[in-house]
PLY file of the C-alpha trace (Angstrom):
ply
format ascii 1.0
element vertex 195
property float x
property float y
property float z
element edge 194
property int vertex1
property int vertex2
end_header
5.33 10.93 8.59
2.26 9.69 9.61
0.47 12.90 11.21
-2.69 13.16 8.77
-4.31 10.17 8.08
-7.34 9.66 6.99
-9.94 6.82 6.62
-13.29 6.66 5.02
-14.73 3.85 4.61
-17.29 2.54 2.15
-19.61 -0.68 1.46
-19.41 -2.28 -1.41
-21.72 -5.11 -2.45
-19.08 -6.96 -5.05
-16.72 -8.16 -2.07
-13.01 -7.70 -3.44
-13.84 -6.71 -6.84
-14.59 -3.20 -6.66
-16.54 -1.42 -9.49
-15.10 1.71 -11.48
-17.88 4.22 -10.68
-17.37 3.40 -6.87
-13.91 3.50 -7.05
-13.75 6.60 -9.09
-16.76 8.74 -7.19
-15.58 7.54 -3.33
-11.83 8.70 -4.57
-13.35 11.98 -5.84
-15.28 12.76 -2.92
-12.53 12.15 -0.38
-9.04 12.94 -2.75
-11.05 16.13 -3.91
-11.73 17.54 -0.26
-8.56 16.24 1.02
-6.81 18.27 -1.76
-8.36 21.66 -0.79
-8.76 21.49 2.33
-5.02 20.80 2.68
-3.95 23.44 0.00
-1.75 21.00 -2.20
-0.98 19.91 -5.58
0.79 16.47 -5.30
3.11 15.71 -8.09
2.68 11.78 -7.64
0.47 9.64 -5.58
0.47 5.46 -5.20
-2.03 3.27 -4.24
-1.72 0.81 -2.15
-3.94 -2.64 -2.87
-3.53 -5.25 -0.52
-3.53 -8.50 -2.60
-4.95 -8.31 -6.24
-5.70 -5.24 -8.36
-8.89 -5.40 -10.42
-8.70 -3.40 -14.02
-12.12 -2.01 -12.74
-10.32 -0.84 -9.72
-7.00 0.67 -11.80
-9.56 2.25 -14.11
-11.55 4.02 -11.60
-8.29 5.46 -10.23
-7.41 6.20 -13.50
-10.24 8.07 -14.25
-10.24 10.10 -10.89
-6.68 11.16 -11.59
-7.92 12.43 -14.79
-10.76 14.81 -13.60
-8.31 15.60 -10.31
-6.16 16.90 -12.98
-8.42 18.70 -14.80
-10.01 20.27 -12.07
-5.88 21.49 -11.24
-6.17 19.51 -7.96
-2.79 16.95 -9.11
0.28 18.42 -11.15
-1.08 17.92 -14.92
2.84 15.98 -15.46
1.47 13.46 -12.33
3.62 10.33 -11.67
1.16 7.38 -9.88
1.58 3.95 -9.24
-1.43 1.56 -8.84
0.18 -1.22 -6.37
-0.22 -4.70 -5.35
1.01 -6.13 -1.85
0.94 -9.20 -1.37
1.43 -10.99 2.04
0.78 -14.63 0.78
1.49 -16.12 -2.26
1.07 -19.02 -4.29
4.86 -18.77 -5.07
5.92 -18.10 -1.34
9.37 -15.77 -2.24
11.84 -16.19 0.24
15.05 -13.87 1.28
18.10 -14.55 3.17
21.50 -14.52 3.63
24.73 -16.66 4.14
26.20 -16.68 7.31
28.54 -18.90 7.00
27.85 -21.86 8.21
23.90 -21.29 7.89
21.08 -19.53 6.24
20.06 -15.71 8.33
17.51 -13.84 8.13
18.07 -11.07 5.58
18.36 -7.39 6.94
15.67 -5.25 7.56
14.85 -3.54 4.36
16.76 -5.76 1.56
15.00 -5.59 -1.82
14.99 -8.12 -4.38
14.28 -6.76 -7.82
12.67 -9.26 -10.12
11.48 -7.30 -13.00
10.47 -3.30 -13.58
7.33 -3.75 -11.85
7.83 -6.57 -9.28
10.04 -7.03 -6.21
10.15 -8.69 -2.60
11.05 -6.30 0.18
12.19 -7.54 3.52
9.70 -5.23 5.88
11.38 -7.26 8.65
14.64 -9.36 9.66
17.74 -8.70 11.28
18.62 -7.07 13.44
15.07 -6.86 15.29
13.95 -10.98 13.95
15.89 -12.27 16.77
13.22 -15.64 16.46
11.21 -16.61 13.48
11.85 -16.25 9.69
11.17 -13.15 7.98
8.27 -13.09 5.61
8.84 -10.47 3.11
6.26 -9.06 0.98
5.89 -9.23 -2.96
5.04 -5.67 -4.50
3.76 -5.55 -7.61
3.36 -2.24 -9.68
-0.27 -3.15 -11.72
-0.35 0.54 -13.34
2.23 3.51 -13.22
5.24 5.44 -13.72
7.07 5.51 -10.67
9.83 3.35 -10.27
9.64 0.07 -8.19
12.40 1.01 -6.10
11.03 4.01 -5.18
8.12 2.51 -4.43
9.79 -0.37 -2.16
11.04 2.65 -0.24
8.18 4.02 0.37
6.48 0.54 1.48
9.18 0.12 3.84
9.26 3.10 5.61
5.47 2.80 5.92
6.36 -0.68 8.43
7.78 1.57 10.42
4.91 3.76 11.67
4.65 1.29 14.65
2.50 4.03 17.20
2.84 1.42 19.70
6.22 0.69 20.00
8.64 3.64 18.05
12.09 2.17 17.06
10.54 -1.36 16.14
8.71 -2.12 12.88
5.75 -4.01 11.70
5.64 -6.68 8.78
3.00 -4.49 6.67
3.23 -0.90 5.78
0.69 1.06 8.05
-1.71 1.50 4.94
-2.63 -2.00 5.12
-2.28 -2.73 8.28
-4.66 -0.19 9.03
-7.19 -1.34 7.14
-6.97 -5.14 7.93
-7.48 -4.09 11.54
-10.82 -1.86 10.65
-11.92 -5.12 8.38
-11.25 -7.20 11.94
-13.01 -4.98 13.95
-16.16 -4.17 11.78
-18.97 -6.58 10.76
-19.86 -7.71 8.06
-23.50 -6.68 6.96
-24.48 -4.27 10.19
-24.33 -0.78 9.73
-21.16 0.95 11.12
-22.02 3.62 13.73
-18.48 4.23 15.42
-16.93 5.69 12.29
0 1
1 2
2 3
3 4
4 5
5 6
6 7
7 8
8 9
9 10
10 11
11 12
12 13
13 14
14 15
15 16
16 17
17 18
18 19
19 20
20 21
21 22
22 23
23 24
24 25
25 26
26 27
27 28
28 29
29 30
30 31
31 32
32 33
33 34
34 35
35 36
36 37
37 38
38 39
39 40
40 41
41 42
42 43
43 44
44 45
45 46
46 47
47 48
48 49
49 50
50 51
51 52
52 53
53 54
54 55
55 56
56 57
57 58
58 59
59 60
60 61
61 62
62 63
63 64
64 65
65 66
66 67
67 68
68 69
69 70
70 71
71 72
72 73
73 74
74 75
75 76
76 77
77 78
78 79
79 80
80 81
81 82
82 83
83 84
84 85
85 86
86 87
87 88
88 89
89 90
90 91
91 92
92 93
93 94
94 95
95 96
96 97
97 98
98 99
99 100
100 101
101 102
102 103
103 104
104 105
105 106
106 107
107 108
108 109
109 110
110 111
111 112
112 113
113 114
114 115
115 116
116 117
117 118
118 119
119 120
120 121
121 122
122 123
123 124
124 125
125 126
126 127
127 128
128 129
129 130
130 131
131 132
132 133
133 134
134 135
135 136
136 137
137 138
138 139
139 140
140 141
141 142
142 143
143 144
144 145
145 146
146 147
147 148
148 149
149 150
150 151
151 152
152 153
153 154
154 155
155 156
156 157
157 158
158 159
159 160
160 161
161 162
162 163
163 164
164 165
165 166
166 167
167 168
168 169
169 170
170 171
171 172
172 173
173 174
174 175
175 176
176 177
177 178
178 179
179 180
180 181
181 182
182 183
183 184
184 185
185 186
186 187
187 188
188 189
189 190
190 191
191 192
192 193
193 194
């Protein structure tokens, strides 16, 4: 529900494309400590990637979950999904609905299922879209076990972490939206103090 949340952010000198051995040792580092310090063993865990996921991202993951496991930190049985969202596209999705005599915007939460690893989810739309045109997001599972519409689920209910204003929701799920407003706010090159 939103009460422990954690960031910890890292530099990278490879932009979007992330290496494995950064991905793997800043997940281990953080996931490890999180882990024991909280006193659980999760029996699934997704990641959330906004846009595209690398295979030298998914196989850093990969390999943290592995030594995780070993070290009996995550349920040996784990269920993960590795998980694109994506806000743009090239192939723009679009949902709605017939009223009628004219196109609506689709209800809040409506999921289109397009395959076993890819959907669009309405994160907003009626009743709250009063104005505008809902952009719904594409999910896309890259790597995993977990079903899509679980996943979709758990997206959604993640737009509606909205601190600011409770009872409304946001477009994004509050893991990205998070982190797109650190990106904003930091600079790019100049050593982060406030953290």
């Amino acid at each position: 529900d939103g009460d422990l949340i954690t960031f910890q952010p890292v530099q990278s000198t490879r932009g979007e494309k992330l290496s494995t051995s950064l991905i793997r040792e800043t997940l281990l580092a953080n996931l490890r400590e999180d882990l024991k310090q909280l006193g659980i063993c999760p029996k699934s865990i997704v990641f959330h990637r906004d846009g595209r996921v690398f295979r030298s991202e998914a196989k850093g993951i990969c390999d943290a979950l592995d030594i995780l496991k070993e070290e009996n930190l995550l349920a040996s049985e784990l269920r993960y999904a590795i998980v694109e969202i994506h806000k743009t596209s090239s192939s723009k999705p679009r949902l709605y609905k017939w009223a009628g005599t004219r196109f609506d915007n689709p209800e809040m939460g409506l999921f289109a299922q397009l395959s076993n690893f890819e959907g669009v989810l309405a994160t907003t739309g009626a009743p709250l879209l009063n104005r505008g045109t809902a952009q719904p997001l594409s999910i896309e599972i890259f790597k995993g076990n977990i079903d899509l519409i679980d996943v979709a689920h758990d997206i959604y209910m993640l737009t509606h972490l909205a601190f600011a204003s409770p009872g409304s929701s946001m477009s994004l799920p509050f893991t990205i939206e998070l982190a797109d407003k650190i990106l904003r706010e930091s600079s790019p090159g100049e050593k982060i103090s406030w953290w």
